[in-house]
MIZAZA-347465 format. One line per field, with one value per residue: residue number from 1; residue in three letters; x, z negated, y negated of N, C-alpha, C in turn. Coordinates in Angstrom, 2 decimals. Layout:
residues N
k = NUM, ... $
r = ALA, ... $
nxx = X, ... $
nzz = Z, ... $
nyy = Y, ... $
caxx = X, ... $
cazz = Z, ... $
cayy = Y, ... $
cxx = X, ... $
czz = Z, ... $
cyy = Y, ... $
end
This chain:
residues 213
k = 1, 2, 3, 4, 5, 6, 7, 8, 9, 10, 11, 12, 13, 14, 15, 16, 17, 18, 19, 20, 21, 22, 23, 24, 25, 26, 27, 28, 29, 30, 31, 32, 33, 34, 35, 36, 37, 38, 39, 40, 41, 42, 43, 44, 45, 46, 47, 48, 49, 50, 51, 52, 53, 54, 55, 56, 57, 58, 59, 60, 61, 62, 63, 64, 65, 66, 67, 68, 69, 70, 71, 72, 73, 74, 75, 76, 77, 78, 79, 80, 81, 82, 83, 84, 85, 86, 87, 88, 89, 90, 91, 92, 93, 94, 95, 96, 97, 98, 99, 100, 101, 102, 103, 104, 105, 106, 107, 108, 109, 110, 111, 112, 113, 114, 115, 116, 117, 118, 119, 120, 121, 122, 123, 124, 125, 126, 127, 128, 129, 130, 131, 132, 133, 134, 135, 136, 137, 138, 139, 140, 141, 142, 143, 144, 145, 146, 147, 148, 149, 150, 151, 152, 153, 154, 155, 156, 157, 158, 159, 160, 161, 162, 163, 164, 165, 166, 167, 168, 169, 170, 171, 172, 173, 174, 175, 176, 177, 178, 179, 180, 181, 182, 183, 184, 185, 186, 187, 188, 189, 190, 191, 192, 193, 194, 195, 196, 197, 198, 199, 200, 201, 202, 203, 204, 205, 206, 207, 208, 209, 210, 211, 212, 213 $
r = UNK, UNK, UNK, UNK, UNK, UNK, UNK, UNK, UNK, UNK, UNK, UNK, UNK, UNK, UNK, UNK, UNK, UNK, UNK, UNK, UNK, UNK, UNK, UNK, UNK, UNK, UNK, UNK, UNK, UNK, UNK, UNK, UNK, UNK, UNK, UNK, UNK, UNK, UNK, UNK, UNK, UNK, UNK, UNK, UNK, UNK, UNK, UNK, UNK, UNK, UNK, UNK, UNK, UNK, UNK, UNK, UNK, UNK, UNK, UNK, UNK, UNK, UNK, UNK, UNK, UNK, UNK, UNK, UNK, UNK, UNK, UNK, UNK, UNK, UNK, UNK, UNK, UNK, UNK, UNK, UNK, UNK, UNK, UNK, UNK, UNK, UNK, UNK, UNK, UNK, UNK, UNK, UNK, UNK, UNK, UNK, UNK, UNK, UNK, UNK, UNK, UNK, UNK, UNK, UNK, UNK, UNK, UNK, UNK, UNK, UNK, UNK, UNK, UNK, UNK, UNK, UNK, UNK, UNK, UNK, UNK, UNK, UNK, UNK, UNK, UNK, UNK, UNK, UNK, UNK, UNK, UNK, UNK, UNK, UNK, UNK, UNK, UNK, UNK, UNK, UNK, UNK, UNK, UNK, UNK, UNK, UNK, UNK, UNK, UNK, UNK, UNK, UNK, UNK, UNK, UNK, UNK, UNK, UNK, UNK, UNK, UNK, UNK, UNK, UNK, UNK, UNK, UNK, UNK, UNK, UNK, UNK, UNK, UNK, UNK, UNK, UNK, UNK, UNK, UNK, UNK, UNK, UNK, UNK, UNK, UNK, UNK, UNK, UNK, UNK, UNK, UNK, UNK, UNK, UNK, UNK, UNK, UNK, UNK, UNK, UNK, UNK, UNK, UNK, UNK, UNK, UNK, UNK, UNK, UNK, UNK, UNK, UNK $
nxx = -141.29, -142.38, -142.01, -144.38, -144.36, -146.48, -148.86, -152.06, -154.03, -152.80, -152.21, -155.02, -156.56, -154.07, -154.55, -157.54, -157.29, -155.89, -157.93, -159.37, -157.87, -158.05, -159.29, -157.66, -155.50, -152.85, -150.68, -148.52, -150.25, -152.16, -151.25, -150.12, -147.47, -146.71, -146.49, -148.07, -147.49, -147.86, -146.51, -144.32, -145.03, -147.91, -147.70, -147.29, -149.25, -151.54, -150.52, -150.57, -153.24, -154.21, -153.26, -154.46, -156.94, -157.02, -156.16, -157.35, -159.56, -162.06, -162.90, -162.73, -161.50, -158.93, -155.31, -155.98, -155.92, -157.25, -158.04, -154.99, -155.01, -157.51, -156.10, -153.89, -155.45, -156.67, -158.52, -159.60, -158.88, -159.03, -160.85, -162.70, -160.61, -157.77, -155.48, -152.90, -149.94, -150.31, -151.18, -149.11, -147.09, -148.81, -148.99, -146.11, -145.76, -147.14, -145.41, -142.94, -143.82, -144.31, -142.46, -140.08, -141.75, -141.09, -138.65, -138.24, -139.38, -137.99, -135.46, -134.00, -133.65, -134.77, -135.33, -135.24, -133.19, -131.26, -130.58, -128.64, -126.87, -125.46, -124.24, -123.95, -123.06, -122.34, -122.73, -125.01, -126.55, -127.43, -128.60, -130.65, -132.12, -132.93, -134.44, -136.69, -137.46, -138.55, -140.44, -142.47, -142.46, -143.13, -145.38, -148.09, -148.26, -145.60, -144.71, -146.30, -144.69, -142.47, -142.54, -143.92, -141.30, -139.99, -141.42, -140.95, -138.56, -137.69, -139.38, -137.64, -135.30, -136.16, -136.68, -134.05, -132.81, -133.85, -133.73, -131.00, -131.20, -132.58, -131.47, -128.95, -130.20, -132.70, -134.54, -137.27, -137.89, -137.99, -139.17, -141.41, -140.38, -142.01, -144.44, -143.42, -142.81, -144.92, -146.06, -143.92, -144.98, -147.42, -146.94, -145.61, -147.49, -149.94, -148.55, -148.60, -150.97, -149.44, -151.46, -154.24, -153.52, -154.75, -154.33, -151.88, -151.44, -152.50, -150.75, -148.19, -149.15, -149.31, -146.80, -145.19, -146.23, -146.18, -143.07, -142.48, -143.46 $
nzz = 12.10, 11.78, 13.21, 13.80, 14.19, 15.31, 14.21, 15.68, 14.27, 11.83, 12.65, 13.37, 11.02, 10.11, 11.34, 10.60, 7.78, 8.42, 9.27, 7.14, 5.50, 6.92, 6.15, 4.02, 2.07, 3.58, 6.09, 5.40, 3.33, 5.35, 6.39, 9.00, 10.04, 10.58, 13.69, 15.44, 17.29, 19.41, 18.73, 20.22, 19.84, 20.17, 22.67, 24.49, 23.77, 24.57, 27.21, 28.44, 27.65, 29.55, 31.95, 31.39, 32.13, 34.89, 36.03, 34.97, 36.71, 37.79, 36.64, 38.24, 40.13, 41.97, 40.81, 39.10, 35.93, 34.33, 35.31, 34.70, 32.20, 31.33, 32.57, 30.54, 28.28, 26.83, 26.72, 25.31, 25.17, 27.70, 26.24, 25.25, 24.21, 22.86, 20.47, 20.09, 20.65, 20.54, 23.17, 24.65, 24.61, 26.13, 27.95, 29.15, 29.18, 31.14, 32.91, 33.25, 34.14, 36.76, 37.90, 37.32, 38.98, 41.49, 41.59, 42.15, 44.54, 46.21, 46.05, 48.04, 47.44, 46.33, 43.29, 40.04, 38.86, 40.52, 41.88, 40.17, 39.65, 41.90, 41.92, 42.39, 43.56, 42.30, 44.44, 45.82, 44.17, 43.48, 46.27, 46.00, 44.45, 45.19, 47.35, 46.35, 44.63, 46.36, 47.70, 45.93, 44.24, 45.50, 46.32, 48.61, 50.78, 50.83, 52.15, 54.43, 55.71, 56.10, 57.83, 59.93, 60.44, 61.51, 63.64, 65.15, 65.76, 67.11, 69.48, 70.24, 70.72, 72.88, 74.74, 75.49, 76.61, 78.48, 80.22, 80.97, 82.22, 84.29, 85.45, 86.66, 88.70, 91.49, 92.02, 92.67, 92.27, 89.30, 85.83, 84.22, 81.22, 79.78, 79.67, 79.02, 76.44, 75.14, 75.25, 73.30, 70.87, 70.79, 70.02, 68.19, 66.18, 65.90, 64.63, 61.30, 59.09, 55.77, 54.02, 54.21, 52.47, 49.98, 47.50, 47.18, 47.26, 45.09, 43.41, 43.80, 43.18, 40.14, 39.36, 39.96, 38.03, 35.83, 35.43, 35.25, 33.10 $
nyy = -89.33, -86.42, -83.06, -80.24, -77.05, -74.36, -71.83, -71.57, -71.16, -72.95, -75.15, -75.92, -75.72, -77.79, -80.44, -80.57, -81.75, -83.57, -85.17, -85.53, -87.03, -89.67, -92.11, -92.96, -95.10, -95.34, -95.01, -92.56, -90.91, -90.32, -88.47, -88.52, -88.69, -86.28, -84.28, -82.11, -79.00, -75.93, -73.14, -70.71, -68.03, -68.16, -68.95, -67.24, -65.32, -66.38, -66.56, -63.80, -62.80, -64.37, -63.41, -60.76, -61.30, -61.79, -59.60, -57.81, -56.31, -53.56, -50.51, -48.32, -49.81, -49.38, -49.66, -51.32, -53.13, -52.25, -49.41, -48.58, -48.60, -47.02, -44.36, -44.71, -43.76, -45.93, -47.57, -49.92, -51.68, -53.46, -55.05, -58.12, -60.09, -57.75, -56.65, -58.22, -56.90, -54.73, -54.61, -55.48, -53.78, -52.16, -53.08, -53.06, -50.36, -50.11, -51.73, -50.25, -48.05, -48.36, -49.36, -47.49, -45.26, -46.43, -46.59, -44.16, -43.75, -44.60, -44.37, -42.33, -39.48, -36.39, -36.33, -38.79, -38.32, -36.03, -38.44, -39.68, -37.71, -38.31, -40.48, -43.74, -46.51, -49.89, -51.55, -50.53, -50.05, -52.32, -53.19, -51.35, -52.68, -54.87, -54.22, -52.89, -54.85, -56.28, -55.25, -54.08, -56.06, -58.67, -60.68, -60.59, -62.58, -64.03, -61.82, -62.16, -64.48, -63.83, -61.37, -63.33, -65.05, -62.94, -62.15, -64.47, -64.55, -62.37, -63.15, -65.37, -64.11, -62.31, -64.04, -65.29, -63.20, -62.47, -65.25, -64.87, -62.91, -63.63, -65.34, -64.25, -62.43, -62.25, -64.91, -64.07, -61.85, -61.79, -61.80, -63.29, -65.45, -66.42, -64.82, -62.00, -62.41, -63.43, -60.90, -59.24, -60.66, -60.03, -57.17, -57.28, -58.48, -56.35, -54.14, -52.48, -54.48, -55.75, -56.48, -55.26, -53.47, -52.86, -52.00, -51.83, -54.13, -54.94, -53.95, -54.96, -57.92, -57.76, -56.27, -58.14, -60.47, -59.62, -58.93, -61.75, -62.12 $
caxx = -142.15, -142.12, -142.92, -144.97, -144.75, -147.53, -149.86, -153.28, -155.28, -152.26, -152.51, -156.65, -156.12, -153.69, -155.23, -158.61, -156.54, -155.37, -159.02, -160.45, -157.29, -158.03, -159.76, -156.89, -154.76, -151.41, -149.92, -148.38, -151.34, -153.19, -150.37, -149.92, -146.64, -147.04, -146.83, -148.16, -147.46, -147.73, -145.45, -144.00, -146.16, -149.25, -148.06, -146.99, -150.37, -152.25, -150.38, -150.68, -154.89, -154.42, -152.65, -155.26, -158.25, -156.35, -155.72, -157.75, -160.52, -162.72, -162.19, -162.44, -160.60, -157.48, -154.26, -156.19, -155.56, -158.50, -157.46, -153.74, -155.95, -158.12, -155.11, -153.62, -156.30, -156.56, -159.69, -160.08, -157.28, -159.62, -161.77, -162.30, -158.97, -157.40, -154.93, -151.28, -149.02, -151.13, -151.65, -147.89, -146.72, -149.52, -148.18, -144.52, -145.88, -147.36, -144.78, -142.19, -144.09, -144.54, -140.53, -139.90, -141.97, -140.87, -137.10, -138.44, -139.76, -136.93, -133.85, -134.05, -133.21, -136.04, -136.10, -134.21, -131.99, -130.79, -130.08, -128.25, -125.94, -124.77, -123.14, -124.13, -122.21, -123.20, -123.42, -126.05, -127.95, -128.04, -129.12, -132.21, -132.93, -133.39, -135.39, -137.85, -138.18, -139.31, -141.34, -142.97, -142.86, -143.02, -147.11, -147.75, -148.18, -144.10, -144.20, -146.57, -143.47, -140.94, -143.25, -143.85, -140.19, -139.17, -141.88, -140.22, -136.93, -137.37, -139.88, -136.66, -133.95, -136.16, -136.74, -132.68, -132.40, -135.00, -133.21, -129.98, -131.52, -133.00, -129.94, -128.30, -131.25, -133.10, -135.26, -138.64, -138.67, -137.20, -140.11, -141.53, -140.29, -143.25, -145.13, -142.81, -142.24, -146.27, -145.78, -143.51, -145.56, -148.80, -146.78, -145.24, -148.73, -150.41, -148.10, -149.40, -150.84, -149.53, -152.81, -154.72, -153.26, -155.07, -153.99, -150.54, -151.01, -152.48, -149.39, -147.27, -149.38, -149.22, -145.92, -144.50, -146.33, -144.82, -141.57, -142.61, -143.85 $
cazz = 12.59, 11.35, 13.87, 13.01, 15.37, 14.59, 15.20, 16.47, 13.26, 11.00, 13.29, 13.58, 9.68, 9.17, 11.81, 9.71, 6.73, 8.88, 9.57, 5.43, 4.56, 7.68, 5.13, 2.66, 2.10, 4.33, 7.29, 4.65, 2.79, 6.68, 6.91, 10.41, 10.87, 11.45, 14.99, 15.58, 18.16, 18.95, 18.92, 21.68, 20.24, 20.78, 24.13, 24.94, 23.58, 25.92, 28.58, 28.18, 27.76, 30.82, 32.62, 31.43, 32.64, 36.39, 36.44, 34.72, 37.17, 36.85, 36.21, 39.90, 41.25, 41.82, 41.04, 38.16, 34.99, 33.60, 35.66, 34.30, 30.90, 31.58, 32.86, 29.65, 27.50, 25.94, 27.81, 24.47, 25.73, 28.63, 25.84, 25.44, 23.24, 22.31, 19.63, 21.34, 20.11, 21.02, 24.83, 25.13, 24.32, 26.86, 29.59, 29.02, 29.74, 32.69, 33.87, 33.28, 34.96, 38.09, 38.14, 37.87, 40.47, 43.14, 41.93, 42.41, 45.83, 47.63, 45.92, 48.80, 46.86, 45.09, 41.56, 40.27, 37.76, 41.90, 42.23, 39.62, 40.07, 43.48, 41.52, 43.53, 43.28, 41.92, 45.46, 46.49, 43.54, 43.75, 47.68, 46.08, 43.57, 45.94, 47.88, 45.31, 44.25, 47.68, 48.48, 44.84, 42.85, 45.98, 46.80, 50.42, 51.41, 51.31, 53.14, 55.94, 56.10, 56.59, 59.70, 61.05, 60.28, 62.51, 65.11, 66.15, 66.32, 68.11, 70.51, 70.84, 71.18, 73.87, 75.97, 75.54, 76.88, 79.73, 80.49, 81.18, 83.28, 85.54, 86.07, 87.33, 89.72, 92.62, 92.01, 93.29, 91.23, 88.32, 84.96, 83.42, 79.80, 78.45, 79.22, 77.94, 75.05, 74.49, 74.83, 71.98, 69.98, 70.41, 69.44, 66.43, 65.61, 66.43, 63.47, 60.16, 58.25, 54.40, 53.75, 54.39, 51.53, 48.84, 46.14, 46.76, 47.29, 43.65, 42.69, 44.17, 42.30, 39.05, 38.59, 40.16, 36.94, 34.68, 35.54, 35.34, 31.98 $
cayy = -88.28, -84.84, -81.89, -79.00, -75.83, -73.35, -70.78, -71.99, -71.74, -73.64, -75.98, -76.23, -76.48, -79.19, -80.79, -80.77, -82.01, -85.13, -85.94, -85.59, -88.23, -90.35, -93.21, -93.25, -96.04, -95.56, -93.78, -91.47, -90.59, -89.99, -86.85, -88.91, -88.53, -84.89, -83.77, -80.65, -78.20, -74.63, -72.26, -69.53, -66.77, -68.79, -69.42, -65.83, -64.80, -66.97, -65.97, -62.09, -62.91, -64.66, -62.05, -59.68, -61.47, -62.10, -58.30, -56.42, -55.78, -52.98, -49.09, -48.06, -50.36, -48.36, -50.23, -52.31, -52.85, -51.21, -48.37, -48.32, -48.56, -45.62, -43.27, -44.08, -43.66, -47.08, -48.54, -50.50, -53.01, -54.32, -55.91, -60.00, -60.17, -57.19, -57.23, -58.65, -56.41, -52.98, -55.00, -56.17, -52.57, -51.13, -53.41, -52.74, -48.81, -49.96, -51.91, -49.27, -46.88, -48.84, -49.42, -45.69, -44.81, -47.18, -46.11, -42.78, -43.54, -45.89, -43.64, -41.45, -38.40, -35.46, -37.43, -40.03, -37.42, -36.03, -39.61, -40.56, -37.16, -38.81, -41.22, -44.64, -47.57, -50.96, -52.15, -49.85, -50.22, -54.02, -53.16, -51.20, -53.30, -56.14, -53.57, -52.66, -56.33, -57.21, -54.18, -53.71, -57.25, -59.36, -61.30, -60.50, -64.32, -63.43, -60.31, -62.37, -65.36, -62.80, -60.94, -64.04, -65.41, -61.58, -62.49, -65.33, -64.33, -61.47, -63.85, -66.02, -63.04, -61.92, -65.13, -65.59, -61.96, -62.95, -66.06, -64.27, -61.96, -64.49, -66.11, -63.23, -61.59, -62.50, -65.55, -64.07, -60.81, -61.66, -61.78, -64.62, -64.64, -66.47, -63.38, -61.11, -63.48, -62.78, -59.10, -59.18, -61.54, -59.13, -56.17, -57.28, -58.58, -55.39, -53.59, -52.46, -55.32, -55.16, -57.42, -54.46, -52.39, -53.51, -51.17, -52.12, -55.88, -55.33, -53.58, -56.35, -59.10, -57.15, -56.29, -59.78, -61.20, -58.65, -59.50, -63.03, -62.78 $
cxx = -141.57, -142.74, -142.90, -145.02, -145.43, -148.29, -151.12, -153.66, -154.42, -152.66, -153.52, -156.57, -155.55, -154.44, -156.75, -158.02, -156.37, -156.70, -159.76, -159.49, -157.45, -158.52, -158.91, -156.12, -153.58, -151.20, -149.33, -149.28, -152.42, -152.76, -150.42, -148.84, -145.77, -147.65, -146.91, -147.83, -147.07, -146.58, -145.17, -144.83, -147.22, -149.13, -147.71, -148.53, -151.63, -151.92, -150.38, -152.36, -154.57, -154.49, -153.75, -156.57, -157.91, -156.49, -156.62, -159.00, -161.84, -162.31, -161.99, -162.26, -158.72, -156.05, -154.59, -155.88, -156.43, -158.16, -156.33, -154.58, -156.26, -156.90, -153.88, -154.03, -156.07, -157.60, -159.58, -159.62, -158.32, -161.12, -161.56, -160.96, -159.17, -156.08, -153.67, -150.10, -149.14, -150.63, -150.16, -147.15, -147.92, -149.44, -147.28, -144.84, -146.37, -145.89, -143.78, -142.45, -143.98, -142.92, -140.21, -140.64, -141.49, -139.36, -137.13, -138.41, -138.81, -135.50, -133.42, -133.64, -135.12, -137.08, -134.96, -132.95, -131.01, -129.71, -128.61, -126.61, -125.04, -123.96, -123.39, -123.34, -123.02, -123.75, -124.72, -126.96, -128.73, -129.05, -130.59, -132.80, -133.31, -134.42, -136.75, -138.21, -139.41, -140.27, -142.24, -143.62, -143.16, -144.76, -146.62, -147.44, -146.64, -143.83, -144.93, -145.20, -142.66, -141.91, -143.63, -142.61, -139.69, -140.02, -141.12, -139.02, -136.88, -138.10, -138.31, -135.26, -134.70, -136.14, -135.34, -132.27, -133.43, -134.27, -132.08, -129.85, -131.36, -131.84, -128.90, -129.00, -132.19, -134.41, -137.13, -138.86, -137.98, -138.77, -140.15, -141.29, -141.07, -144.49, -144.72, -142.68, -143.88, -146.74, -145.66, -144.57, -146.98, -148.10, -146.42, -147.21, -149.51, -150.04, -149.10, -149.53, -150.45, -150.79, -154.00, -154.62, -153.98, -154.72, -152.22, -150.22, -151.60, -151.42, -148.27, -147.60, -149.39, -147.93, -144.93, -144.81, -145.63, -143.63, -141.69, -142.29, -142.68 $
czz = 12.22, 12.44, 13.16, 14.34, 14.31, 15.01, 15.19, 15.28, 12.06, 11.71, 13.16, 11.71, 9.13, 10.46, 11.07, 8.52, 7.15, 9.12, 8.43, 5.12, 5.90, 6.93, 4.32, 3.30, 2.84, 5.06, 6.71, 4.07, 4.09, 6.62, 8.83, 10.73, 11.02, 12.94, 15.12, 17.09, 18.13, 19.22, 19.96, 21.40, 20.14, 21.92, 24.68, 24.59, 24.77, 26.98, 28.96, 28.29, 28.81, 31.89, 32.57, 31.97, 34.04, 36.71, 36.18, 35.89, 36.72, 37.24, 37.53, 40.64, 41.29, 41.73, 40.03, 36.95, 33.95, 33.96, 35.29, 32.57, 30.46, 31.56, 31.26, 28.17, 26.26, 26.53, 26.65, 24.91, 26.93, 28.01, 25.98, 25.06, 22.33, 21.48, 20.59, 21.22, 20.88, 22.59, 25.38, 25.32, 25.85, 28.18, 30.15, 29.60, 31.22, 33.63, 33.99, 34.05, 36.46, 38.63, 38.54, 39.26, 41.76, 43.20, 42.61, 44.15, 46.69, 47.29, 46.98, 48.45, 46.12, 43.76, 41.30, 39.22, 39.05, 42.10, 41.76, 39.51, 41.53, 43.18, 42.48, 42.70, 43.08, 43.18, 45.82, 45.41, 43.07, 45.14, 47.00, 45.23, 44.05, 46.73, 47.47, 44.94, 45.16, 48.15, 47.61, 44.16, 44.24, 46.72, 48.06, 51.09, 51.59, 52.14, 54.74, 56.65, 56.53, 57.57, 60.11, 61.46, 61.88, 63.44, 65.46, 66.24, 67.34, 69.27, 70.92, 71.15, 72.52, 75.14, 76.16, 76.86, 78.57, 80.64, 81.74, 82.63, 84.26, 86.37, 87.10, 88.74, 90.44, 91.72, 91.83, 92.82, 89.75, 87.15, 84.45, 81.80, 78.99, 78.23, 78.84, 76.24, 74.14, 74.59, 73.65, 71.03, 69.74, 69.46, 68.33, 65.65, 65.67, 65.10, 62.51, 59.45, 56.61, 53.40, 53.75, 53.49, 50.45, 47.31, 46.00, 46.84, 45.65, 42.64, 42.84, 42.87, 40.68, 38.30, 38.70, 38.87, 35.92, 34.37, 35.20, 33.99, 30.36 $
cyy = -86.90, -83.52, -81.19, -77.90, -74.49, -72.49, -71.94, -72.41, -72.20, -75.16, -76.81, -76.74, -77.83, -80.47, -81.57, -81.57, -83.68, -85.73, -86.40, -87.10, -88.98, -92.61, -93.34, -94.16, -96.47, -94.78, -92.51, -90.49, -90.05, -88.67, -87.34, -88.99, -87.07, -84.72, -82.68, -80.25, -76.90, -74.00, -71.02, -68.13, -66.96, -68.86, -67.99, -65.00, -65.09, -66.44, -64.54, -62.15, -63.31, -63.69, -60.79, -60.43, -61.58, -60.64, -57.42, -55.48, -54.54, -51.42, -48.42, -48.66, -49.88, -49.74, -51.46, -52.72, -52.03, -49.89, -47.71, -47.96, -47.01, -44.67, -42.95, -44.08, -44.36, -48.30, -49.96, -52.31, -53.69, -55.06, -57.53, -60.28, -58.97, -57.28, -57.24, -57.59, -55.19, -53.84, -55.23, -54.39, -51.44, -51.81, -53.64, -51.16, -49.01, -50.60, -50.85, -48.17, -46.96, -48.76, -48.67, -45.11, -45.73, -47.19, -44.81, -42.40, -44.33, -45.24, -42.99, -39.61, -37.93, -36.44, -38.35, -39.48, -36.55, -37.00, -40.19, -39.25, -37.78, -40.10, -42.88, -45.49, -48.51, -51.52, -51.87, -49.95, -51.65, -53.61, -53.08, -51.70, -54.29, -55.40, -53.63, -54.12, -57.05, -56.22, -54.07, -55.27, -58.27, -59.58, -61.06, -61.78, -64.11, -63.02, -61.10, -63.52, -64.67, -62.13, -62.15, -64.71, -64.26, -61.50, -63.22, -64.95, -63.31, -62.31, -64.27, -65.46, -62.79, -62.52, -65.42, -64.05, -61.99, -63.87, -65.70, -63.43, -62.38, -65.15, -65.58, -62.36, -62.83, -63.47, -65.22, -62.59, -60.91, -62.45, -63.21, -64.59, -65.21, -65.22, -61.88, -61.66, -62.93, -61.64, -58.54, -59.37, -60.54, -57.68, -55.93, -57.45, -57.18, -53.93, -53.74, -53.86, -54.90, -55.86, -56.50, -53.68, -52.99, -52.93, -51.90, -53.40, -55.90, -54.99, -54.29, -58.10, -58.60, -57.31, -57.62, -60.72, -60.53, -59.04, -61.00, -63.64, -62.07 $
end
């Protein structure tokens, strides 16, 4: 067996080729022991079209890709298949841009040229790069595990902290901590949902593929 790795239409070609000698005399003569398969910039192509049909939405939807499009005047790119090269290059600008700003915005400093005078250490810029990962690249379905993960704990810090109490004080005024326990539990719930943001749960599912891809 001989593999063949290829683009699409070598492929669709010898392909065709193996079907004209299919009547000839020998397994040699078929071209059957050619295995085709494609190659990584067929599959990087696909997956970049993919990526653009998941994302692109449409021009006023803020945080879209049509929108990132528009702003940098290259609408052309949210056609059926635009060429890969132009589209890979125009969603390397987006992602880059998205990066910068969310270094911009979690540095805690003016700009990030402020920042980078202050001299930070690797620790701290691991810290905010785990920051930004989880605040920026991270699907909410995440962000709801981790608030419900920090409901319950604080539910079960507070019934511990309840417990304690009781133990120590007068029987007959001392709180019930399942209804403090569902105090808690309303108030965390009660917090901002990030399910609600929709611009930035599209900026979460965006650049999480970015990075992906």
């Amino acid at each position: 067996m001989v593999p063949s790795i290829n683009d699409q239409l070598t492929n669709a070609h010898t392909h065709g080729v193996k079907i004209m000698q299919s009547k000839d005399w020998n397994l040699f003569r078929w071209i059957d022991n050619i295995q085709l398969r494609y190659g990584i910039f067929c599959k990087l192509m696909n997956f970049v079209w993919v990526l653009l049909k998941t994302h692109q939405g449409m021009m006023d939807q803020i945080r879209s890709l049509k929108y990132f499009f528009a702003l940098l005047e290259k609408t052309w790119l949210g056609n059926e298949k635009p060429d890969y090269h132009t589209l890979v290059a125009g969603l390397m600008q987006i992602l880059h841009g998205l990066l910068l700003n969310a270094w911009r915005t979690e540095c805690g400093f003016p700009t990030l040229a402020v920042f980078a005078d202050s001299c930070p250490s690797p620790k701290q810029l691991l810290e905010l790069a785990a920051q930004i990962l989880n605040k920026y690249a991270t699907p909410m379905e995440e962000h709801e595990k981790q608030r419900e993960s920090s409901t319950t704990a604080a539910i079960n810090n507070h019934q511990s902290v309840c417990s304690d109490e009781s133990d120590g004080s007068d029987k007959g005024t001392a709180s019930d901590p399942s209804e403090s326990a569902s105090e808690v539990s309303s108030s965390a719930s009660n917090g901002p949902n990030p399910q609600d943001n929709h611009a930035h749960h599209n900026i979460c599912l965006l650049t999480h593929d970015l990075l992906e891809g």
